[in-house]
N, C-alpha and C positions, 0 to 999 in steps of 0.2 A: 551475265555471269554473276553479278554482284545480287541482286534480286533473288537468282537462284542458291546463293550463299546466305544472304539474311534469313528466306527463306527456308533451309536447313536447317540453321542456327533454329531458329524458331520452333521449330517443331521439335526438335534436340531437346530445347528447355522446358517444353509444353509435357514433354514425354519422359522426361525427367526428377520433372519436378523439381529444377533447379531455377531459382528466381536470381535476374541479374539488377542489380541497379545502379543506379548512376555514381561517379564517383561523389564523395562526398556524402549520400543520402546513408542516414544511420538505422541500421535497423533496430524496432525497438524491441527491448526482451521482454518474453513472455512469462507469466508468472500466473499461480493458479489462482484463481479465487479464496482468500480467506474464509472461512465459515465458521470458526469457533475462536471460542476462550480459549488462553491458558495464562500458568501464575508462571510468572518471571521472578528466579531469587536475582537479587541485584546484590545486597549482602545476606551475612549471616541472619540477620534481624528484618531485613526489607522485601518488600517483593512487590511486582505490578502485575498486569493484566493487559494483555495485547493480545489483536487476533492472529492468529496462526489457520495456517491448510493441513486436517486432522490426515489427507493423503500420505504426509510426508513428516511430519510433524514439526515442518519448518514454518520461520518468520514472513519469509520472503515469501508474498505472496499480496494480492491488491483486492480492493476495492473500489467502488464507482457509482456513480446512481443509478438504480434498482435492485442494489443489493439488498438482501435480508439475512441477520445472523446474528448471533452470538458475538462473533468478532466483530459487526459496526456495531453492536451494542458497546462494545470495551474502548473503540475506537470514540465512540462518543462520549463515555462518559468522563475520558483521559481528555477529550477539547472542554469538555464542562469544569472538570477540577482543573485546568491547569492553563486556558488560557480565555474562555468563552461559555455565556450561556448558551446553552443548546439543550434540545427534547433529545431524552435519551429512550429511544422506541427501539430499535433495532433494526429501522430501515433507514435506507442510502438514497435520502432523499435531496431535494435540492435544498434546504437549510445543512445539511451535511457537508454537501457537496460546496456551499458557500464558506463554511466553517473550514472544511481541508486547505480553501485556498487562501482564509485568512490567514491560517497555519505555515502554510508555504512560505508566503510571504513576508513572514514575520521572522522564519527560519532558514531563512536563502533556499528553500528545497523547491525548486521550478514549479509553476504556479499552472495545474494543469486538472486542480479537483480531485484528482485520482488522489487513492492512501494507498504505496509501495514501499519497497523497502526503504527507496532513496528520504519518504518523507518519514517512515519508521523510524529511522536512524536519528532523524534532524532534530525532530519534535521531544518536547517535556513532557513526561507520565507520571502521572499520581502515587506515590510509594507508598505502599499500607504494613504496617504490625502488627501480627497476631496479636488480636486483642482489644487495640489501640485504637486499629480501623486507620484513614486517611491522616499521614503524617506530615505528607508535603510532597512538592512535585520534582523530583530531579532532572538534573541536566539530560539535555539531548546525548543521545549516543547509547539508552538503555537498549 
């Protein structure tokens, strides 16, 4: 009886498409790929540059190695001015992917490679002035 019970269950979930899992086990959120630039006003005078998903026009969204885009291009050259050398090409290669976790770790933001929002948030980005160009890098939390 119990066999023929799991057995239900099972196929119940299979046919559902509801995934169960163990207590404890987190599941992780999904977020879309970054692919582009945009200018972030931070004040009246300042603004930066972080990759954004052009789907949604939101921040929230990742990166990883094999990315290519406009968005690791901004994502690198914000670890180049603000905390490391780095080749600023456009692609999420494994000096990137070293650079995110130097980053991480430097900013308590879990040390996993990956660039999401959790490490958006943590991280310091380069501030620029019409005009002026690179003013200096502000605090995490842009």
């Amino acid at each position: 009886m119990k066999k023929r019970m799991a057995a239900a269950l099972g196929t119940l979930v299979l046919g559902t498409g509801i995934a169960l899992a163990a207590p404890g086990m987190a599941q992780a959120a999904s977020y879309p790929t970054c692919n582009a630039l945009k200018s972030v006003t931070v004040t009246d005078k300042l603004f930066t540059y972080q990759p954004y998903y052009t789907g949604t026009g939101s921040r929230n969204c990742e990166m990883s190695r094999g990315a290519q885009s406009d968005g690791v291009h901004a994502l690198q050259n914000a670890i180049r001015a603000c905390y490391r050398t780095i080749a600023s090409d456009g692609i999420y290669g494994p000096d990137t992917e070293e650079a995110v976790k130097s980053v991480q770790r430097t900013e308590n933001a879990g040390v996993d490679g990956v660039y999401g929002p959790k490490t958006r948030k943590a991280m310091d980005w380069p501030l620029y002035q019409g005009g002026a160009g690179f003013v200096r890098c502000a605090a995490p939390g842009v």
